[in-house]
Backbone bond lengths (Angstrom), bond angles and torsions (degrees), N, CA, C in turn:
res aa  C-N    CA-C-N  psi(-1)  N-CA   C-N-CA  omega(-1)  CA-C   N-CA-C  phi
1 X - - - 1.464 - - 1.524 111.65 -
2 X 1.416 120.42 -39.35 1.871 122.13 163.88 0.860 110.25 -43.13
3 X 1.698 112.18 -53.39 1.454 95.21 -170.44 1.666 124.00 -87.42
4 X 1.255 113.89 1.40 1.819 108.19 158.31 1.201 112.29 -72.44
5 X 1.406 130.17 -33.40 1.204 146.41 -144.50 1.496 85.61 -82.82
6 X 1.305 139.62 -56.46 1.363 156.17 -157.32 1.265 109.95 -77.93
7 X 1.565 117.86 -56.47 1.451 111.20 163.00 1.678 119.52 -64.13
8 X 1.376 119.23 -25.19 1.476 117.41 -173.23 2.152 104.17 -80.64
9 X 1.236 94.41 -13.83 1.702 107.09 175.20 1.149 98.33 -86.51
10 X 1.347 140.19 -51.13 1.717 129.00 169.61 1.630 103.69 -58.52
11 X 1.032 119.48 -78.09 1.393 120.69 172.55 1.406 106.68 5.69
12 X 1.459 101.39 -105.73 1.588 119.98 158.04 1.666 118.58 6.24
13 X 1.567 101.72 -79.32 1.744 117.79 -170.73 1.707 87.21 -61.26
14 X 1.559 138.97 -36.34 1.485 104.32 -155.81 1.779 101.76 -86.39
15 X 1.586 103.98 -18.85 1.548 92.42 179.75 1.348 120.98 -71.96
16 X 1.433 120.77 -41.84 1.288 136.56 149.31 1.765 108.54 -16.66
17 X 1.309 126.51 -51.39 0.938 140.02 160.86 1.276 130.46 -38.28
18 X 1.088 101.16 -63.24 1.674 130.03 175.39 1.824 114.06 -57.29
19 X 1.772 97.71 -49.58 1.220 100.99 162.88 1.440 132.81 -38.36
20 X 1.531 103.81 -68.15 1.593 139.90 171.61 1.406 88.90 -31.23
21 X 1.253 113.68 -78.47 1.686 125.32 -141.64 1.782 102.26 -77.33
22 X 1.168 104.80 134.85 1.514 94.70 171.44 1.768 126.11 -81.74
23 X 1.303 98.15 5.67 1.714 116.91 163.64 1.579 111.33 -26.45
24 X 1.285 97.81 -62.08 1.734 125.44 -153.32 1.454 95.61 -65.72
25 X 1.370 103.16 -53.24 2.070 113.70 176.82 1.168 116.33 -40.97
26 X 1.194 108.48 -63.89 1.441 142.24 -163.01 1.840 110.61 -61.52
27 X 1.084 117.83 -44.02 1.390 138.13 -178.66 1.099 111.75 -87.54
28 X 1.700 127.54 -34.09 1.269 107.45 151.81 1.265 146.72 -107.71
29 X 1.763 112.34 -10.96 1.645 109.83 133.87 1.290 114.07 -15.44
30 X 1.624 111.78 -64.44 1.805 112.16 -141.67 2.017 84.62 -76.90
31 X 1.276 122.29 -28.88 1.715 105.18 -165.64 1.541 89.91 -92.55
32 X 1.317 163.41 40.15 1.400 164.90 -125.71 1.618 78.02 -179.93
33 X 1.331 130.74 -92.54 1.212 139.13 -168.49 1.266 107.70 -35.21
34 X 1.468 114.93 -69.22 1.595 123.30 172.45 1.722 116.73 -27.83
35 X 1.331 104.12 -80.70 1.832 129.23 161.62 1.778 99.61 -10.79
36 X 1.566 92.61 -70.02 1.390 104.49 -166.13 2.218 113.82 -57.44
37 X 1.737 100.81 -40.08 1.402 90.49 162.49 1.373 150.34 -42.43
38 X 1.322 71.31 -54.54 1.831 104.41 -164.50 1.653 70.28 -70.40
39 X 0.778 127.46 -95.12 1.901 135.69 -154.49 1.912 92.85 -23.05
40 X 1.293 117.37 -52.89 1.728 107.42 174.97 1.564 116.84 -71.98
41 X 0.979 115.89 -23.77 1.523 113.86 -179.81 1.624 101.06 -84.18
42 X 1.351 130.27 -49.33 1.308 118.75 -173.69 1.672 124.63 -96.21
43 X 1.584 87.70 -29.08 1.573 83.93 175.37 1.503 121.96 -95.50
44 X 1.204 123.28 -17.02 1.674 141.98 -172.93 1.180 93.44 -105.27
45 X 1.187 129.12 -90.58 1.669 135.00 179.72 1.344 114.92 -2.71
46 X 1.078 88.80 -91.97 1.705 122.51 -174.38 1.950 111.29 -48.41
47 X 1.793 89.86 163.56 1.559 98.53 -158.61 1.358 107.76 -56.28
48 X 1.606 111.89 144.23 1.765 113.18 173.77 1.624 99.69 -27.48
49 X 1.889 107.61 139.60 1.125 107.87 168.91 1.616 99.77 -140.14
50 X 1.288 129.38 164.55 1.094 124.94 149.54 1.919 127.47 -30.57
51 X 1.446 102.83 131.41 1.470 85.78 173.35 1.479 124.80 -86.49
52 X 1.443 119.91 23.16 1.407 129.23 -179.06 1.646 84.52 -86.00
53 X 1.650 114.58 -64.99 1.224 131.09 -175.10 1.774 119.37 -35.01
54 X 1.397 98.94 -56.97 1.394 110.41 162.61 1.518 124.52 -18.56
55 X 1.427 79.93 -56.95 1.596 107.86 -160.22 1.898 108.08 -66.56
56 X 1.421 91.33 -49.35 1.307 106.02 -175.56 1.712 107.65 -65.11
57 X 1.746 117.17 -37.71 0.915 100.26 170.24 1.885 123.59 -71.20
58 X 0.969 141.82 -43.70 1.156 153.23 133.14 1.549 101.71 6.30
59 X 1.634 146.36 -50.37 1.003 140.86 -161.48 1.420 102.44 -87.53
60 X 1.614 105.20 -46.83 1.280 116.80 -174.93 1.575 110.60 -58.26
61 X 1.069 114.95 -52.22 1.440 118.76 175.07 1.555 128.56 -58.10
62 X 1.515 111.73 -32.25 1.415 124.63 160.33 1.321 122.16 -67.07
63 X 1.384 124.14 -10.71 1.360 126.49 178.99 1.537 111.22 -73.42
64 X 1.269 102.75 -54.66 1.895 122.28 -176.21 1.314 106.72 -56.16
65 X 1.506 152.91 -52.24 1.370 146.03 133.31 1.358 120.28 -33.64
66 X 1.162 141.81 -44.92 1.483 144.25 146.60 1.616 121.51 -27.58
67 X 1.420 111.72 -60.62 1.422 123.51 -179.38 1.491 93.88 -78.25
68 X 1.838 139.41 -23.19 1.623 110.68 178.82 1.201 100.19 -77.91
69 X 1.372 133.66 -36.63 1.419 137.16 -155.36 1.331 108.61 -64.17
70 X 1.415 122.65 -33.84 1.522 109.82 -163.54 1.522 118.99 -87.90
71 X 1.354 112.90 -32.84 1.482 109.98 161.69 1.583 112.52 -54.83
72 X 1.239 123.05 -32.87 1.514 120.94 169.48 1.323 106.25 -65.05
73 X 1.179 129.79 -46.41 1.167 115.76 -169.43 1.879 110.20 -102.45
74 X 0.928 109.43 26.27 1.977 118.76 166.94 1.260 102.84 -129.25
75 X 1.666 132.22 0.77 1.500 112.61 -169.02 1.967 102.39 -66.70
76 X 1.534 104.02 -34.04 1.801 99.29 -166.48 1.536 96.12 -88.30
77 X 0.963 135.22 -13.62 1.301 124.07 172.18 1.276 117.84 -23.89
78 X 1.266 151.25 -37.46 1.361 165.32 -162.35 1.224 115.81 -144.87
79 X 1.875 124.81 -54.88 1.293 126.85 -163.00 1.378 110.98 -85.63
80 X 1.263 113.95 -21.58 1.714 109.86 153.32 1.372 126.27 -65.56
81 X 1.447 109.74 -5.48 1.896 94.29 -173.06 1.620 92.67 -111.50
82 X 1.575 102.62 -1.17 1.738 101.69 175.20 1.381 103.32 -75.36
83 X 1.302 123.44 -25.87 1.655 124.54 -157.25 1.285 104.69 -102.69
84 X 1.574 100.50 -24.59 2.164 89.73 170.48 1.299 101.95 -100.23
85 X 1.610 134.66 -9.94 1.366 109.68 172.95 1.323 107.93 103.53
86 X 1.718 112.64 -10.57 1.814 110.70 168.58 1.151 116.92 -81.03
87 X 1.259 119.83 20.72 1.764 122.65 -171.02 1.507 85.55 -89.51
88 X 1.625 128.31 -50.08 1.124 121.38 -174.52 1.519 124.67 -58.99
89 X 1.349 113.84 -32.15 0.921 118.80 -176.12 2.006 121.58 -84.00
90 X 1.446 93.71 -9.88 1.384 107.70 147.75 1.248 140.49 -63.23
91 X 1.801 99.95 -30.64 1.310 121.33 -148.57 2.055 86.97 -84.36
92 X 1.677 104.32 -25.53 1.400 82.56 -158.67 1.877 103.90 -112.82
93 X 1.623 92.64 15.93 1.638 93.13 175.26 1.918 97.20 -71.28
94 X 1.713 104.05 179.64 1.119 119.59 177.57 1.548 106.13 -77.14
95 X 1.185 135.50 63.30 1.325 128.23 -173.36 1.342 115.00 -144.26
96 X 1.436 139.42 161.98 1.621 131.06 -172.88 1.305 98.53 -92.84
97 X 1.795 123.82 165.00 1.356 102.59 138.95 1.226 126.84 -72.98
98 X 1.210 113.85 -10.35 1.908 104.89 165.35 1.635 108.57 -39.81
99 X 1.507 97.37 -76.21 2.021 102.26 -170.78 1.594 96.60 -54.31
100 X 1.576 143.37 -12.71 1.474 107.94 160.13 1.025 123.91 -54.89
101 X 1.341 101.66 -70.10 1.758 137.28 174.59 1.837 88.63 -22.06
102 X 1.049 100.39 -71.24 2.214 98.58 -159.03 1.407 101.62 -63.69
103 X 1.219 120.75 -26.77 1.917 126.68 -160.18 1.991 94.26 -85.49
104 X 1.027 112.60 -45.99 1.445 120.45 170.35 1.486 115.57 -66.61
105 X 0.844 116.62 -43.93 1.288 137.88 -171.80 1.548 96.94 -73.56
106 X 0.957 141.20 -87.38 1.813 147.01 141.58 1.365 114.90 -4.24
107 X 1.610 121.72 -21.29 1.697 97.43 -173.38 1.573 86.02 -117.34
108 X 1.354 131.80 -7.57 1.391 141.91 170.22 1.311 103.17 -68.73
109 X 1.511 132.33 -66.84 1.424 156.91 -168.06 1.745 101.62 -52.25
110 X 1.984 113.96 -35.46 1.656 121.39 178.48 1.426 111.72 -56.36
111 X 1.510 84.63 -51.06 1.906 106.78 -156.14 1.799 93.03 -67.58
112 X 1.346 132.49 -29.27 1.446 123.50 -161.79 1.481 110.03 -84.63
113 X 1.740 90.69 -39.69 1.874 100.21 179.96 1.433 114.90 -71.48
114 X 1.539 117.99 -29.53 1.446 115.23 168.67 1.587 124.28 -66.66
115 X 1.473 91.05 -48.79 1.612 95.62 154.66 1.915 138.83 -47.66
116 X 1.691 90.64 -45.13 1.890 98.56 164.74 1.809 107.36 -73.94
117 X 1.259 130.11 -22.31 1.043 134.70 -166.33 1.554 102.04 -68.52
118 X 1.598 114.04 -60.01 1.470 120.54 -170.27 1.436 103.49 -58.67
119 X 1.212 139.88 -26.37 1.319 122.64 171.06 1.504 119.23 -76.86
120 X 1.795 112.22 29.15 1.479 111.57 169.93 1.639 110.79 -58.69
121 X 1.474 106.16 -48.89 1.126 111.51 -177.21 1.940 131.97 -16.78
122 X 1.732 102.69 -57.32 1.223 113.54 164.12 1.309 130.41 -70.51
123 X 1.367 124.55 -30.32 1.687 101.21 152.59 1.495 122.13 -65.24
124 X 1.299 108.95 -33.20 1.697 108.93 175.92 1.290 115.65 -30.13
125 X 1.618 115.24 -60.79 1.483 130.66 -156.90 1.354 99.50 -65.69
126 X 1.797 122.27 -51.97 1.113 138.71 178.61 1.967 106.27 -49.71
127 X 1.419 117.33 -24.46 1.203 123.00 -159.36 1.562 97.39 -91.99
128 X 1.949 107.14 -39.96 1.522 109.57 -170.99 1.304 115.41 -71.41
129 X 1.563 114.06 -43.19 1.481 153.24 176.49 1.925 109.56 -49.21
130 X 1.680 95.87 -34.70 1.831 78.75 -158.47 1.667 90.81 -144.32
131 X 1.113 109.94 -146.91 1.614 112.33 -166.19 2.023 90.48 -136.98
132 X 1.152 98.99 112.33 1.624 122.90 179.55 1.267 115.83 -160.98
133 X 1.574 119.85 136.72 1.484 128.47 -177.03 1.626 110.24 -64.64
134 X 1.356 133.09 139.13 1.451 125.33 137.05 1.301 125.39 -27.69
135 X 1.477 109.16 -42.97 1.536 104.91 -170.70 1.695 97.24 -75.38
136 X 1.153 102.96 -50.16 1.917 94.42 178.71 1.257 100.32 -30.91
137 X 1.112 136.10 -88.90 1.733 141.67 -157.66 1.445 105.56 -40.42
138 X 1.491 108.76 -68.61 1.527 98.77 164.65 1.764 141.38 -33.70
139 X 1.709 95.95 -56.41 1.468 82.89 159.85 1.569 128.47 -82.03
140 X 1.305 117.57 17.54 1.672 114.10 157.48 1.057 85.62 -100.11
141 X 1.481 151.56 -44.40 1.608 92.02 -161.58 1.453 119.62 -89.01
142 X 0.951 118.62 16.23 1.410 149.67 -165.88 2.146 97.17 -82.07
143 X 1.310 108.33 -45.76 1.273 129.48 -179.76 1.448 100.82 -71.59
144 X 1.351 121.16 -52.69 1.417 122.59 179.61 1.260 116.89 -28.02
145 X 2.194 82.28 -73.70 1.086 95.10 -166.71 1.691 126.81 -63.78
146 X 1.342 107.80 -0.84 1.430 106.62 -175.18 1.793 97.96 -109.85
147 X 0.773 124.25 -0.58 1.513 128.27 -178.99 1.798 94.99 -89.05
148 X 1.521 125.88 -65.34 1.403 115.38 148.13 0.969 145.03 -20.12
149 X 1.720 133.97 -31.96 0.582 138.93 -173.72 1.602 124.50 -108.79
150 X 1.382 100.61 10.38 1.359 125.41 -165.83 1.874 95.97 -114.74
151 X 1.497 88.09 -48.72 1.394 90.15 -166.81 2.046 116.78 -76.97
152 X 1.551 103.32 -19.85 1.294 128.82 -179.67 1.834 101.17 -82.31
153 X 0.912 110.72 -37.85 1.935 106.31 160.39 1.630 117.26 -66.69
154 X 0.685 72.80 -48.36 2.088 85.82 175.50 1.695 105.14 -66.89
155 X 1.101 108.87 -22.52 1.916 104.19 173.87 1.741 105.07 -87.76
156 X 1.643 99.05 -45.93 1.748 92.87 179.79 1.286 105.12 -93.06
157 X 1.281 141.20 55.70 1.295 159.79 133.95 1.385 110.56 -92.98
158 X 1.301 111.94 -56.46 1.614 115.26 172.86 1.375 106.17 -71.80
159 X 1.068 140.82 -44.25 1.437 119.64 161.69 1.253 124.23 -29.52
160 X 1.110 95.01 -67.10 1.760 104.11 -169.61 2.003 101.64 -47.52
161 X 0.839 112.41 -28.63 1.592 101.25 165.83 1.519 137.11 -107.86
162 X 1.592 101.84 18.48 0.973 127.05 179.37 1.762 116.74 -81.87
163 X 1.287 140.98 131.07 1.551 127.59 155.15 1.364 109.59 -81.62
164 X 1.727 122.72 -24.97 1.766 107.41 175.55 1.634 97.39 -135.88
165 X 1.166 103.18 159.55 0.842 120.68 176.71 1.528 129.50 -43.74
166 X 1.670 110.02 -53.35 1.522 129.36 159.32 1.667 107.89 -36.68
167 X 1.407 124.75 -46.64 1.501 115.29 -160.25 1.718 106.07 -88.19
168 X 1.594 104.13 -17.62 1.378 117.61 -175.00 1.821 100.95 -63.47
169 X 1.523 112.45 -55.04 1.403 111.24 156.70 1.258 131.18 -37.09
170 X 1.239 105.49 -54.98 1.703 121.63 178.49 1.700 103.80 -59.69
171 X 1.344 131.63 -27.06 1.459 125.80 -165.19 1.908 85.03 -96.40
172 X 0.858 112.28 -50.71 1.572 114.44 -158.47 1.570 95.88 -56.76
173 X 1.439 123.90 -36.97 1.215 144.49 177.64 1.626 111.09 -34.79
174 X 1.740 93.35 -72.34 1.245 101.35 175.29 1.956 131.24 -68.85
175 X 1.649 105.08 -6.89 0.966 100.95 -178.17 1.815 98.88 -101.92
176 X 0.772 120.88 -60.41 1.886 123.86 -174.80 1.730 83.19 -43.31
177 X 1.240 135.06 -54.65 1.636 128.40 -141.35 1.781 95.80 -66.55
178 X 1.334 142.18 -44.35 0.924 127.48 -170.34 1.862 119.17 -99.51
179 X 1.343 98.19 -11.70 1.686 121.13 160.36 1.483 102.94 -66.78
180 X 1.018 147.84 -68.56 1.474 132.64 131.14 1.630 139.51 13.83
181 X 1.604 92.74 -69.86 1.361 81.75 -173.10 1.710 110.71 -108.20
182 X 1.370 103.37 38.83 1.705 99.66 176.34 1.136 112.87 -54.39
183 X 2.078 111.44 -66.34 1.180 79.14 152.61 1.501 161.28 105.15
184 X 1.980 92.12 -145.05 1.443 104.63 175.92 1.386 110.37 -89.43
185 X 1.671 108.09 -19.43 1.447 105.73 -178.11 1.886 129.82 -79.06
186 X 1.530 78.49 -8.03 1.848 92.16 178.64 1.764 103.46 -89.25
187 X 1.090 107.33 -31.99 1.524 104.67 170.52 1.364 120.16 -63.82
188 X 1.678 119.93 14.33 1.083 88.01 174.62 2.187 84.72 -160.15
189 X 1.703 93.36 37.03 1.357 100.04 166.09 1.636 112.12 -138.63
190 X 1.376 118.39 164.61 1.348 118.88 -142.17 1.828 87.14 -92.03
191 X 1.440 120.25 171.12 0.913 125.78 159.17 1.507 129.34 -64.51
192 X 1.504 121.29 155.50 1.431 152.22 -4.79 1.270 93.75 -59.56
193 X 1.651 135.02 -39.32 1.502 141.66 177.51 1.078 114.54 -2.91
194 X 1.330 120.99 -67.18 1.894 140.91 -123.69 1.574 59.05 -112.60
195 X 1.445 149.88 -103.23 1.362 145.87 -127.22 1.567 106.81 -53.00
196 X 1.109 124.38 -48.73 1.738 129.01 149.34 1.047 123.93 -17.33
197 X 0.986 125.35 -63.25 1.562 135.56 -162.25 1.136 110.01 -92.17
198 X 1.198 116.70 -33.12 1.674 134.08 -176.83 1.616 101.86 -56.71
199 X 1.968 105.85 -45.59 1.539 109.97 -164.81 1.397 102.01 -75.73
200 X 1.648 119.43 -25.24 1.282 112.45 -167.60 2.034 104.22 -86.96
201 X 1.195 94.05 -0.11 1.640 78.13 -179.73 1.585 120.05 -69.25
202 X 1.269 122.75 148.59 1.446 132.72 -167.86 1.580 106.67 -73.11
203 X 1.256 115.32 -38.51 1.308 128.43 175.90 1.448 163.04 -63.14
204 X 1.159 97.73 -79.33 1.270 146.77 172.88 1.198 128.71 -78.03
205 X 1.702 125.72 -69.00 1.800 124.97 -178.61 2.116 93.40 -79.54
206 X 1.397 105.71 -33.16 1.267 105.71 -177.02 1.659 114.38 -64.37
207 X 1.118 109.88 -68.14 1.603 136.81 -165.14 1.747 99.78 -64.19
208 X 1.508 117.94 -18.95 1.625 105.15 -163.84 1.558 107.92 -81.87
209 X 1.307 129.01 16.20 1.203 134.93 -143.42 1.452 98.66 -126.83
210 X 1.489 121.07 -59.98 1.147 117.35 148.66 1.252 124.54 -54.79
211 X 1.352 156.29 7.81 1.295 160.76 176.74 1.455 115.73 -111.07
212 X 1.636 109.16 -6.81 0.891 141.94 175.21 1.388 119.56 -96.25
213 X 1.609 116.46 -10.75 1.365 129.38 -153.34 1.906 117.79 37.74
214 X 1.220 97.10 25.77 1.468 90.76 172.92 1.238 108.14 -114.11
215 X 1.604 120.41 127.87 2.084 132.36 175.08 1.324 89.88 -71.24
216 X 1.455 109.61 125.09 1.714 122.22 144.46 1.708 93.64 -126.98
217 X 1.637 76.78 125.36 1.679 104.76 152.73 1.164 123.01 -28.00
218 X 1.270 108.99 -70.14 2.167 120.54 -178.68 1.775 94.53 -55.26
219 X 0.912 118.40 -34.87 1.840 106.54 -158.68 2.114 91.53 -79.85
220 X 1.231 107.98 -47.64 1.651 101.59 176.62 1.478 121.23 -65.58
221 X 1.486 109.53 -40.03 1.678 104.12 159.44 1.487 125.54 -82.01
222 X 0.956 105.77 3.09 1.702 107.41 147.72 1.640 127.82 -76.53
223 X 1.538 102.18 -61.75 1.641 98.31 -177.42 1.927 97.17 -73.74
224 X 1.347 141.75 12.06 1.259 142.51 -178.80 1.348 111.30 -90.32
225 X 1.538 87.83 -41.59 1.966 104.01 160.12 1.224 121.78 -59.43
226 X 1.338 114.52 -73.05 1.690 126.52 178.26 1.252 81.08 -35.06
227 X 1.307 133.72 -86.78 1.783 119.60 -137.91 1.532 111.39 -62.83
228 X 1.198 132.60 -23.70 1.262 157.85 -167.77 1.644 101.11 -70.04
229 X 1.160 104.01 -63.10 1.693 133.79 -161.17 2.056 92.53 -68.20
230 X 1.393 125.39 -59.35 1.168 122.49 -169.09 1.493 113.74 -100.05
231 X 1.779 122.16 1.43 1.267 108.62 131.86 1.114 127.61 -81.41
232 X 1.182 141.65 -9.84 1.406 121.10 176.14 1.780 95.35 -82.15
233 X 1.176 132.01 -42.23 1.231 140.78 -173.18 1.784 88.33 -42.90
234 X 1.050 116.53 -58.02 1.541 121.10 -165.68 1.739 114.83 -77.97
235 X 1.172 102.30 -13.20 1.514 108.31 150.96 1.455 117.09 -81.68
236 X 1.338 124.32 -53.85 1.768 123.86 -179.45 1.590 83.73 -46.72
237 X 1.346 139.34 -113.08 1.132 151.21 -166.47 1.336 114.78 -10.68
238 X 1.298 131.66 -19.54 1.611 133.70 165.40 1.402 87.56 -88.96
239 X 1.160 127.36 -70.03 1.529 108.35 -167.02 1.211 138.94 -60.44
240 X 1.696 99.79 -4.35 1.587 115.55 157.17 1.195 123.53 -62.48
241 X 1.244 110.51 -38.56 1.232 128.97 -167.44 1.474 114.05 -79.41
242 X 1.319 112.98 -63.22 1.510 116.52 154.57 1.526 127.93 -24.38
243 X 1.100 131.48 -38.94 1.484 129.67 163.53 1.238 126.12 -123.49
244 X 1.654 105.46 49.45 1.221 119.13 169.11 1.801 103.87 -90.99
């Protein structure tokens, strides 16, 4: 029970944060705005399509604003409390870096899903407008939300080895950017190869399934991993740090 109590007290202080700071606004206006384009240019715009299709495009397009937003919104997770000096003062409360890692991680993980949430609106219309399942919508946002949550560990991972905030972007950059585009690199390598790389992509062989409104197992214990795999990574790395 301390230790919920401890992560739900970080929790707490980073949204509080988020509030304060106009970061949180700002980042998701700008991925709301984005969402909302792409959704008129490809799904309204563009030539009559199926409204299954619609739909699917709509997911696809919400992902790419989704995956910029979260390194924006995980760069201070850590590398801001390195630069004012409250990291230390973390370092010597009664608390693990585990309950940072999850309490940061948890008030980051609010702000993204509320943010993927407000773009219910556009499948709605697509839902009133055309002929598409509930469960479709559900399992995209279901994809979102686990594509976020993959990609929002991977930013407070790069924090945690970040001194500013700017390079924390710049690291997360380089790691989501080629997790991403595996991929393109299996399309053009021979098998078991190309099937490898394909499973490890962040995106694409994973994410097309939900966009599809269809749940596969392998695609949720994958992004369950990723997030799994680079929080604990982002715990070792505080606790490196801690008894240096």
């Amino acid at each position: 029970m301390a230790a919920l109590a401890n992560v739900g007290l970080i929790a707490g202080r980073e949204l509080r944060a988020y509030r304060r700071s106009p970061l949180g606004a700002i980042v998701v206006c700008g991925m709301l705005l984005m969402s909302g384009i792409l959704f008129y240019i490809f799904g309204l715009s563009a030539e009559r399509l199926l409204s299954a299709e619609v739909l699917r495009q709509f997911f696809y397009n919400a992902s790419g604003p989704l995956m910029i937003a979260c390194p924006l919104l995980s760069m201070r997770l850590v590398a801001e409390e390195r630069q004012t000096g409250t990291l230390t003062l973390l370092n010597t409360a009664p608390i693990t870096d585990a309950q940072i890692v999850m309490g940061k991680f948890l008030s980051a993980l609010c702000v993204i899903s509320l943010a993927t949430l407000l773009t219910a609106y556009m499948p709605a219309l697509i839902f009133v407008n055309g002929k598409v399942s509930v469960g479709h919508i559900l399992v995209g946002y279901l994809g979102l939300l686990l594509l976020g949550a993959a990609s929002m560990s991977v930013g407070l991972f790069a924090s945690t080895l970040a001194r500013s905030q700017v390079v924390a972007v710049v690291i997360c950059a380089l790691i989501l950017g080629p997790m991403v585009t595996l991929w393109m690199l299996a399309k053009v390598t021979d098998p078991p190869l190309n099937t490898f790389l394909g499973a490890l992509s962040l995106h694409h062989e994973n994410f097309k399934p939900f966009m599809d409104g269809v749940l596969k197992l392998d695609a949720v214990a994958y992004y369950l991993a990723v997030t799994g795999f680079f929080l604990l990574a982002a715990t070792k790395v505080l606790e490196a740090r801690r008894w240096r």
